[in-house]
C-alpha positions as CSV (number, residue, x, y, z in Angstrom):
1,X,154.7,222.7,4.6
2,X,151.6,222.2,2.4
3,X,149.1,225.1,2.8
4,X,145.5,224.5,3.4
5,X,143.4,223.2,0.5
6,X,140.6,220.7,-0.4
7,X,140.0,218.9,-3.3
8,X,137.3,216.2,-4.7
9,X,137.4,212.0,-4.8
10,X,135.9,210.7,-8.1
11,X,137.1,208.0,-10.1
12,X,137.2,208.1,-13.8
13,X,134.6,205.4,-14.2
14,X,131.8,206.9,-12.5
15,X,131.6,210.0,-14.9
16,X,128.5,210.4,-16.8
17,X,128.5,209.8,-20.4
18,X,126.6,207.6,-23.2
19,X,129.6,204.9,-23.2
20,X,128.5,202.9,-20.2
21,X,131.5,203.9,-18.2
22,X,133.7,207.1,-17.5
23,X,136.1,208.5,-19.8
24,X,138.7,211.0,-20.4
25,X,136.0,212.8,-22.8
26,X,134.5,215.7,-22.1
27,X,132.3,215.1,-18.7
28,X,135.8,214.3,-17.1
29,X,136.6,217.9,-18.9
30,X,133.6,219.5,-17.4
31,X,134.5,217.6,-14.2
32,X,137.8,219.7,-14.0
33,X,135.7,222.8,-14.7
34,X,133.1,222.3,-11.7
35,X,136.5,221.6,-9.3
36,X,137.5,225.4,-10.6
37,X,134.3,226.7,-10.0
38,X,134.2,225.2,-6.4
39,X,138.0,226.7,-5.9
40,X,139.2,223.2,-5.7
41,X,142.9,222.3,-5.2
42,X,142.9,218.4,-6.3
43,X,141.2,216.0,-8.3
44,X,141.6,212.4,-6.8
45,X,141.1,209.1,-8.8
46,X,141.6,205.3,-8.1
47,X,144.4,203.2,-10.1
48,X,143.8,203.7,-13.5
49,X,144.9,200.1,-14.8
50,X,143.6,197.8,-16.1
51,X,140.7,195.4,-15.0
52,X,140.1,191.6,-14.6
53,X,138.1,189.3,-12.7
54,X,136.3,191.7,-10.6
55,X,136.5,194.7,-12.0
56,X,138.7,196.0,-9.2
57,X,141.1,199.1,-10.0
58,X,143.6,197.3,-7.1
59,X,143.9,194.1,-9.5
60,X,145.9,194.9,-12.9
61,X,147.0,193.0,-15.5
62,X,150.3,195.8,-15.7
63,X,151.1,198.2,-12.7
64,X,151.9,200.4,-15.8
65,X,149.2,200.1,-18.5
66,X,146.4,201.9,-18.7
67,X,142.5,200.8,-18.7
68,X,141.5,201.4,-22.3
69,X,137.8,201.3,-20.6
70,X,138.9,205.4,-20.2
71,X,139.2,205.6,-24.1
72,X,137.0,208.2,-25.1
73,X,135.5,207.3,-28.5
74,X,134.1,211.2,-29.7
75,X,137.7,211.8,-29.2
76,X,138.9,209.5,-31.3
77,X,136.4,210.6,-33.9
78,X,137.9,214.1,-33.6
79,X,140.7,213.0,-34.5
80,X,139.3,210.9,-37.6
81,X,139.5,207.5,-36.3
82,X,135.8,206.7,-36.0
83,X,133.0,208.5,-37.0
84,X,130.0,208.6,-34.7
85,X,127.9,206.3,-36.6
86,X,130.7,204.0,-35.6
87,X,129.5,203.8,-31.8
88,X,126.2,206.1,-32.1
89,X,123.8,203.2,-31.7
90,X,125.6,201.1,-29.7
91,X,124.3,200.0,-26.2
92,X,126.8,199.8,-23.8
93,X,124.5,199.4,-20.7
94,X,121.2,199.6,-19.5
95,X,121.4,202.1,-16.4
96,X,122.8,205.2,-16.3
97,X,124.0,204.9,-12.8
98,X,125.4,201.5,-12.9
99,X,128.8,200.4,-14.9
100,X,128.0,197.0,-17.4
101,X,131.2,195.7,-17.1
102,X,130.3,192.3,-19.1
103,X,128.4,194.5,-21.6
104,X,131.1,197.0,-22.4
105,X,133.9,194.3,-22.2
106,X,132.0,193.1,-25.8
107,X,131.1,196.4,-27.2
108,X,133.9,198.5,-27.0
109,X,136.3,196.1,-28.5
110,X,135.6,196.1,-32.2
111,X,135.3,200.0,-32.5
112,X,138.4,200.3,-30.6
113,X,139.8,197.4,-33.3
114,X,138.5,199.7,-35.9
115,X,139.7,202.6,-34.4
116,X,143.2,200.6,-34.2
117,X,142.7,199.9,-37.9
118,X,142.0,203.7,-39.2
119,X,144.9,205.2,-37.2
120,X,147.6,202.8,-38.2
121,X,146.5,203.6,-42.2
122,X,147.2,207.1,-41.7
123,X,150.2,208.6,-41.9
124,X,149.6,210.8,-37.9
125,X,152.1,208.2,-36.5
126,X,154.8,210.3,-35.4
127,X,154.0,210.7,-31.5
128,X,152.8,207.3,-31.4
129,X,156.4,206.0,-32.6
130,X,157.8,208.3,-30.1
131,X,155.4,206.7,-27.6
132,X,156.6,203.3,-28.2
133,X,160.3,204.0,-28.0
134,X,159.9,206.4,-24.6
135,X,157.6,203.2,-23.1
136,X,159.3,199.9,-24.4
137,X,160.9,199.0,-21.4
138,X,156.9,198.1,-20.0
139,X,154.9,198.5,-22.8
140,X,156.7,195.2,-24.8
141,X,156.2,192.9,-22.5
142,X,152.5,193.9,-21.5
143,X,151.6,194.0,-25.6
144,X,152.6,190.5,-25.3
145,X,151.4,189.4,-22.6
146,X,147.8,190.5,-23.5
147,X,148.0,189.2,-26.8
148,X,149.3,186.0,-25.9
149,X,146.4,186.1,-22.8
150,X,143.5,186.5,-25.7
151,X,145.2,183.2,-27.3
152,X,144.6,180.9,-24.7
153,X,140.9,182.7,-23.9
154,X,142.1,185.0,-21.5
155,X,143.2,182.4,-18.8
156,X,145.6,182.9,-16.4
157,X,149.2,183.0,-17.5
158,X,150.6,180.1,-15.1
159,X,147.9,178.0,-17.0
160,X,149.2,178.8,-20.3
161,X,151.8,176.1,-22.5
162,X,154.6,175.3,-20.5
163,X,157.1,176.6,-23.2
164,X,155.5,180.3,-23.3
165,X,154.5,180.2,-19.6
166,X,158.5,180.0,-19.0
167,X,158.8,182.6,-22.1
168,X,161.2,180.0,-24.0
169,X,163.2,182.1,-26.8
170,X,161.4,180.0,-29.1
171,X,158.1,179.8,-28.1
172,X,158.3,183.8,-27.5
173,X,159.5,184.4,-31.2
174,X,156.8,182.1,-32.8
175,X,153.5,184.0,-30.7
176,X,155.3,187.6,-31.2
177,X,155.1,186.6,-34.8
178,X,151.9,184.8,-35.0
179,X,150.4,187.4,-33.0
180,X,151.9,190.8,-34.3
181,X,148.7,192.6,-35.2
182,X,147.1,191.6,-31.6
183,X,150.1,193.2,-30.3
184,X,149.5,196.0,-32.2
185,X,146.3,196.6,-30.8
186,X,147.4,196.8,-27.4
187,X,150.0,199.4,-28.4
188,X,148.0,201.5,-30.2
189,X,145.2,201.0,-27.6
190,X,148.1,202.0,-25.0
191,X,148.9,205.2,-26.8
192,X,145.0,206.4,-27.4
193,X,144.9,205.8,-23.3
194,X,147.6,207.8,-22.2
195,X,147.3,210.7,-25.3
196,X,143.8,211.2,-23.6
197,X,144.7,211.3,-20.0
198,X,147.5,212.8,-20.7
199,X,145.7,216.2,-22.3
200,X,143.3,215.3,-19.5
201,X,145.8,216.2,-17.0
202,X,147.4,219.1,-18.7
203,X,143.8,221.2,-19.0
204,X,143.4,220.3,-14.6
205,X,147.1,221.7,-14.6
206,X,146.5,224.5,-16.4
207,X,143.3,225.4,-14.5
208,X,145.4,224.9,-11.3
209,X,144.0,221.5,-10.3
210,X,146.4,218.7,-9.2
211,X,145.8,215.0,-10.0
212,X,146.0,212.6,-6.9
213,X,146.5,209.1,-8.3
214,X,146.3,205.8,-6.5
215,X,149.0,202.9,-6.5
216,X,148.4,199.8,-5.1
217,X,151.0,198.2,-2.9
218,X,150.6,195.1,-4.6
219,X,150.5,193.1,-8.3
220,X,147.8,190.8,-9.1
221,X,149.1,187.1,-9.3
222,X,147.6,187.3,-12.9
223,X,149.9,189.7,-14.1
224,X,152.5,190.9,-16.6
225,X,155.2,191.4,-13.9
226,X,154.3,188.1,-12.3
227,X,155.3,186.6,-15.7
228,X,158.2,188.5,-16.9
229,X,160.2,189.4,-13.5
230,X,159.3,186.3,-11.4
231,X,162.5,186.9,-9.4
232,X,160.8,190.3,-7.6
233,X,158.4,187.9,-5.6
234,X,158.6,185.0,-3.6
235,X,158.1,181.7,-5.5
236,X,158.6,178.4,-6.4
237,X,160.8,176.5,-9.1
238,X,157.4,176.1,-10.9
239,X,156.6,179.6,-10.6
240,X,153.2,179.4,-8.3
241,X,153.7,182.2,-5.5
242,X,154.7,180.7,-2.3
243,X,153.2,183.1,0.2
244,X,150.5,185.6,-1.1
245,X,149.1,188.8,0.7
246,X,146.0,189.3,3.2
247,X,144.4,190.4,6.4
248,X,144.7,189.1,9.6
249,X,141.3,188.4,11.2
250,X,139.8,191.5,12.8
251,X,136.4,192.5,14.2
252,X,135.3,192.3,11.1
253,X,135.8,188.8,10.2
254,X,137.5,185.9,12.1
255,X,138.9,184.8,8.7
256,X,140.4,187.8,8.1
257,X,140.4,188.9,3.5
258,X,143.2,186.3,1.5
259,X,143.8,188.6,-1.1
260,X,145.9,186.3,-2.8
261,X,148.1,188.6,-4.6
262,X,152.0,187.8,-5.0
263,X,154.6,188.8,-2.2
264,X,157.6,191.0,-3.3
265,X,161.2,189.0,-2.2
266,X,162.1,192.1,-0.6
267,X,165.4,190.6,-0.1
268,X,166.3,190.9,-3.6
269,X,164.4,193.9,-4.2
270,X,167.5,195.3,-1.9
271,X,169.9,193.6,-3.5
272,X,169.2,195.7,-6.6
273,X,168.7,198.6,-4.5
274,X,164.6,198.5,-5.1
275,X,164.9,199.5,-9.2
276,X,161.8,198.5,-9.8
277,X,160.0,200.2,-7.0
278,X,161.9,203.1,-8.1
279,X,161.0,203.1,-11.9
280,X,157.1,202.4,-10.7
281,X,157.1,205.7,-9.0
282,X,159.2,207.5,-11.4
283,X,156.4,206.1,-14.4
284,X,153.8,207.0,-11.4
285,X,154.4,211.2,-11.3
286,X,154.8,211.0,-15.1
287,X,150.8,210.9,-14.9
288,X,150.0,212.4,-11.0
289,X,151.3,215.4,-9.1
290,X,150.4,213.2,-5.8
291,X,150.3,209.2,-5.4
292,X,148.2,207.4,-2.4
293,X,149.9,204.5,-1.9
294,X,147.5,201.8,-0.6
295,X,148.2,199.5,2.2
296,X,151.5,201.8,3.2
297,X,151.5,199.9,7.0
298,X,152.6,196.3,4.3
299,X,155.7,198.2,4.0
300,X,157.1,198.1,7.8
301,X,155.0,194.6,7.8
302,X,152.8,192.7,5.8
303,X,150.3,189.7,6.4
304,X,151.7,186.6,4.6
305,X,149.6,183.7,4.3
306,X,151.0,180.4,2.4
307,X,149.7,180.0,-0.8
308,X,146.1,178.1,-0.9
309,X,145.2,178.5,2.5
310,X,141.6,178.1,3.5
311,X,141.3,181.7,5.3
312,X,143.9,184.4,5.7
313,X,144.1,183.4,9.3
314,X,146.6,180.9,9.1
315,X,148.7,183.9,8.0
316,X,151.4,185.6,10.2
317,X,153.1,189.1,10.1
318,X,156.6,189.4,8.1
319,X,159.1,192.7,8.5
320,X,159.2,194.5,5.2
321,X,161.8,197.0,4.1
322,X,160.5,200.0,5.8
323,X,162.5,203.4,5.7
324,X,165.2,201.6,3.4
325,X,163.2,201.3,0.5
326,X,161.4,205.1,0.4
327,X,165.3,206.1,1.3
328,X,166.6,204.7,-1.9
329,X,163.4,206.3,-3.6
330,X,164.3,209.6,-2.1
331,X,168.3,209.5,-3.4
332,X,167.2,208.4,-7.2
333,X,163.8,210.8,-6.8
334,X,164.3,213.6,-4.8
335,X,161.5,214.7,-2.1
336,X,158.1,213.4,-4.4
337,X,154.6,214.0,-3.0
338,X,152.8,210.5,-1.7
339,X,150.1,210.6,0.9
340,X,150.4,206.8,3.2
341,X,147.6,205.2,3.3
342,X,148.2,203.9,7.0
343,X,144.8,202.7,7.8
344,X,144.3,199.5,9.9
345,X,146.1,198.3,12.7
346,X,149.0,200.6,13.1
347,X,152.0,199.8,15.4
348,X,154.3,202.6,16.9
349,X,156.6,200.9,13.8
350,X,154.5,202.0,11.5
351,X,154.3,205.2,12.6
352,X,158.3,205.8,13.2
353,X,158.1,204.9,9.2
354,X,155.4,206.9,8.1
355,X,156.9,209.8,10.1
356,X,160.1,208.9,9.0
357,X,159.3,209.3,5.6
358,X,157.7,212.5,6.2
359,X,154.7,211.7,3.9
360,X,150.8,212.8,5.5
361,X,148.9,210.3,6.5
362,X,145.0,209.6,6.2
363,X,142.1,210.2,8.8
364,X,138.6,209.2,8.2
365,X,136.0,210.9,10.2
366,X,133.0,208.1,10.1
367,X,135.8,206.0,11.7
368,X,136.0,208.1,14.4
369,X,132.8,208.0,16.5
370,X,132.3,205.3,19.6
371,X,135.1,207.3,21.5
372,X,137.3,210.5,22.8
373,X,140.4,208.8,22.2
374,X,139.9,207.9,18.5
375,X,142.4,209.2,15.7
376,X,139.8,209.9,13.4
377,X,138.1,212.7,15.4
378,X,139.2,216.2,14.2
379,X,140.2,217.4,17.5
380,X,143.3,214.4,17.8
381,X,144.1,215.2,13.8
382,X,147.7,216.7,12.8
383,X,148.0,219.3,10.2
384,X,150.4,216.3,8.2
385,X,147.3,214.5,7.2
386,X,145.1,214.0,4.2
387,X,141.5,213.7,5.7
388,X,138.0,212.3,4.5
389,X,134.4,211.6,5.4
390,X,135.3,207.6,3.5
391,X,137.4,205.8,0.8
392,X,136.5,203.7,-1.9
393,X,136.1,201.2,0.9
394,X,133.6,202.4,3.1
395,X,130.0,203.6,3.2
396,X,128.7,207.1,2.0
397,X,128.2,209.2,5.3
398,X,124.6,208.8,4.6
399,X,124.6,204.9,4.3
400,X,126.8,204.9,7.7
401,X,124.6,206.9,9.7
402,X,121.5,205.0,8.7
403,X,123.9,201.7,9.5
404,X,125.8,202.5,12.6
405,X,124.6,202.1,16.5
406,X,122.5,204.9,17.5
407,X,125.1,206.1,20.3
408,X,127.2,206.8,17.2
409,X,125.1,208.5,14.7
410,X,123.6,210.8,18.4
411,X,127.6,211.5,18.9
412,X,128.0,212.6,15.3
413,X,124.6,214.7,15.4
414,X,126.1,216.4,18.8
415,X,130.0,216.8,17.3
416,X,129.7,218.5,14.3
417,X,126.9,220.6,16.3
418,X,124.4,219.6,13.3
419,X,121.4,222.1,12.9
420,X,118.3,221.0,11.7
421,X,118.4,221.5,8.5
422,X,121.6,219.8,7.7
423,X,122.1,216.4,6.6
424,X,124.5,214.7,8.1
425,X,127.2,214.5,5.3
426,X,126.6,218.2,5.1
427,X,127.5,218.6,8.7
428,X,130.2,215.8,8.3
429,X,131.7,217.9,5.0
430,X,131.7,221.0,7.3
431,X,133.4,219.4,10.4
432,X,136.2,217.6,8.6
433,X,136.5,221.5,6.8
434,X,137.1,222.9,9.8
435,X,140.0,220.4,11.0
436,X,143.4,221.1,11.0
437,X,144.6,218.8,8.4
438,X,146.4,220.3,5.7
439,X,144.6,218.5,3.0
440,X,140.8,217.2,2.8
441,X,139.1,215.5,0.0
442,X,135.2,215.5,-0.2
443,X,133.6,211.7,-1.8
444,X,131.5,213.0,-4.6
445,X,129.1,211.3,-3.1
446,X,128.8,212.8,0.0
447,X,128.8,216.3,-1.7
448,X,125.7,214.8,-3.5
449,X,124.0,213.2,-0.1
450,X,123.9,209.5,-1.6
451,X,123.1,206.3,-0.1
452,X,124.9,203.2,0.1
453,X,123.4,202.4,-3.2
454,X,126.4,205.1,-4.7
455,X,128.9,202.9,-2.2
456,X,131.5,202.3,-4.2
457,X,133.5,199.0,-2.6
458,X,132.2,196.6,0.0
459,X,135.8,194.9,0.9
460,X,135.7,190.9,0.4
461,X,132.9,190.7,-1.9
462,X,132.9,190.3,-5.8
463,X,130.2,190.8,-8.6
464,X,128.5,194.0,-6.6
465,X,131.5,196.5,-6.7
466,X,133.0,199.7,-8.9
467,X,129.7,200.5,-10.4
468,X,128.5,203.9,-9.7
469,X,128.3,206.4,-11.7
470,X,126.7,210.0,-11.1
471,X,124.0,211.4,-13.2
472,X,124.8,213.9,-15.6
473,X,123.1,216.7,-14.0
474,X,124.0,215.7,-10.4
475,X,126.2,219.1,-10.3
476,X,123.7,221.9,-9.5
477,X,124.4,225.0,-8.7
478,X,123.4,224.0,-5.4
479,X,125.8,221.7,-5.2
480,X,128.7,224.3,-6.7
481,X,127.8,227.0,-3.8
482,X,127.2,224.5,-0.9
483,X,131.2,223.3,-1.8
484,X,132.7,226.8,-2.2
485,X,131.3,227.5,1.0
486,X,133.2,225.0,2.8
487,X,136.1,225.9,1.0
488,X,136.2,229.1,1.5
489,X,134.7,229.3,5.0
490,X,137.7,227.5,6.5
491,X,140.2,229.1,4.4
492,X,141.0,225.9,1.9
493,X,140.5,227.6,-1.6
494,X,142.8,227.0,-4.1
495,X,145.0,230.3,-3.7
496,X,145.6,230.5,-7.8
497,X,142.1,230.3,-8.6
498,X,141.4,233.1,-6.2
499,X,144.2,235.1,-7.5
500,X,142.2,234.5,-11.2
501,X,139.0,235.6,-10.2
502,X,140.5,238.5,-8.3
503,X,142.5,239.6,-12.2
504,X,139.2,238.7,-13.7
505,X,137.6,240.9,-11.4
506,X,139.9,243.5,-11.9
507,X,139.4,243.5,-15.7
508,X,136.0,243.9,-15.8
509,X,135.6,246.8,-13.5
């Protein structure tokens, strides 16, 4: 069974830096360094694919690429692609705080291109050849899909020519050939992304900090696997998804969230015993020592709505494959460490699964106030669970307290016993410390008492989403102390780092 430990949320685009978004450069570096210094276990991140419409991590172009957003271009000039002057004056957004996504999406692409252009001339191509060979299997077709994407303006591929929406032998051949440096570009792009992260993830390993990645349940409709392997999902002769995913209608909204993304024909999927689930998660712990997966309740059953519906309400609930897929996973895989997302309306099915599978499940303590008989309050938690203050979805503590009915945010002041010269999400940190659950992650910015402005998601809205990013001198001291404290307090420290400082210790006496 997992011991105690703690660890921090905070995706790679929200790290400060002069590039306008996060990178794998050195702030994500000095990142890892503050989760040592804290005694830290984990370091968790949202999907690191690629971005369309939106800007959402949950809706890729590959479920195996990575964003080239995360490229970091001072390490690229180390290696003698660029030089500074290259990107030096270069505006890549006007706030600090906020991601540009329309302003980088035109700035970063001609030094990457140039970038691109410098490596391929010089003879360091050795682990990129390797790269291509070990990855062909997805990085082929993604290279050209993108390429062929940028040809028709970066529309859609059911809206491409009929003959290369189909992928005719013929019309493949002639845009592989008339688009061969394109293609290039994504490859080498490809290889920059996961050379950095890669390194990225050995120094956390090496400092004894585990990477928690994120995989969503679904594909986006606009995607690479939607294209090549239209046979995993459930459409028609012409290739338009029949069904897509959703919400039902909750007390949130009557119309319940049309997400729109592609159904899986789980009835094949078993018919080739689930190979491609299998070689997602197998690609998946290539780049994480622990995967999330999102929406794990769509796997015992999912919300199906028919294709252009007005609202996800006219959708119904459709059995998935449940235990029979993670059992397939399990003979191919072995034991592999995922944490279920089981949030939302959860059936005693669900459950059976999720405890079948053995994997922990999540709590979220802002969730948890309005009653005694509520999950999300510490004293009903299990040790197998994986607890927070919020996701990605939800308000910062401070944001929700300021938001919520005043019987709630009274209950919170009175539960977590909150003195007076605590803020709440210090009092909140504290409380979900103490709990039982083997795991708990702290939102970065909760640790830094932020308000909704730092939110990072508001579900079913567009334009206003995945922007924040923390200042560069947000990590005081303060800050450092107030987390070790926690972590040490209720016994969560990170057991090798303790061991370190105790030999460091030792040493200097």
């Amino acid at each position: 069974m997992m011991t105690r430990s703690s660890g921090v949320l905070m995706h790679i685009s929200s790290l400060p830096n002069k590039f306008g978004i996060g990178t794998f450069g050195k702030s994500a570096y000095d990142f890892v360094d503050f989760l040592v210094a804290s005694k830290q276990t984990y370091w968790q991140i949202l999907p690191l694919g690629t971005t369309s419409y939106g800007d959402s991590p949950y809706q890729s172009f590959s479920a195996f690429a990575g964003n080239t957003h995360f490229i970091d271009f001072d390490l690229l000039a180390e290696k003698g692609y660029l030089n500074q002057s290259d990107y030096d004056t270069v505006v890549f957004g006007a706030d600090e705080e906020t991601v540009d996504y329309g302003e980088i999406f035109v700035q970063r692409r001609p030094i990457l291109e140039l970038a691109v252009k410098n490596f391929l001339s010089s003879n360091d191509t050795q682990a990129f050849d390797r790269f291509v060979e070990e990855n062909n299997h997805w990085l082929q077709p993604y290279v050209e899909y993108m390429a062929i994407k940028e040809h028709f303006g970066l529309r859609a591929w059911n809206e491409w020519d009929e003959d290369i929406r189909l992928r005719q032998p013929e019309a493949l051949a002639h845009y592989t050939n008339l688009l061969s440096d394109e293609m290039n570009y994504h490859r080498v792009t490809q290889f920059f992304f996961f050379e950095q992260w890669l390194a990225l993830k050995k120094y956390a390993n090496e400092h004894h900090i585990q990477i928690i990645g994120d995989m969503p349940i679904y594909v986006a409709a606009d995607s690479v696997e939607m294209w090549t392997t239209p046979q995993l999902f459930k459409v028609s002769e012409t290739l338009e998804p029949t069904v897509v995913a959703g919400c039902p209608p909750d007390e949130f909204s009557d119309d319940g969230q049309y997400w729109g993304n592609p159904i899986y024909d789980w009835d094949y999927m078993e018919k080739d015993q689930y190979a491609w689930w299998v070689l997602r998660l197998k690609e998946s712990f290539k780049i994480y020592d622990q995967v999330r997966i999102d929406h794990f309740r769509g796997f015992e059953s999912y919300w199906e709505v028919p294709f252009g519906s007005p609202t996800a309400a006219y959708g119904q609930w459709v059995k998935g494959p449940g235990l029979k897929l993670f059992n397939q996973i399990k003979k191919e895989l072995g034991e592999l460490n995922i944490i279920a997302e089981d949030l939302g309306f959860l059936t005693q099915e669900v459950i059976d699964m999720r405890d079948g599978t053995g994997f922990p499940g999540m709590r979220i303590l802002q969730f948890g106030f309005g009653g005694a008989e509520s999950l999300d309050l510490p004293h009903n938690y299990v040790q197998n669970t994986i607890s927070y203050l919020g996701t990605h979805d939800n308000e910062t503590v401070t944001g929700w307290y300021q938001s919520t009915a005043k019987a709630n945010a009274k209950q919170a002041d009175h539960y977590t016993n909150r003195k007076d010269n605590e803020t709440i999400a210090e009092a909140m940190n504290r409380t979900l410390s103490a709990s039982v659950s083997n795991q708990v992650i702290f939102t970065m910015q909760d640790l830094l008492d932020l308000d909704n402005t730092a939110r990072m998601n508001t579900p079913s809205t567009i334009g206003i989403n995945w922007l924040w990013r923390m200042k560069a001198d947000a990590i005081t001291p303060e800050i450092i102390a107030k987390l070790t404290d926690y972590t040490e307090t209720y016994f969560r420290a990170n057991p090798a780092l303790v061991e370190a400082e105790k030999e460091t210790a030792s040493e200097n006496d």
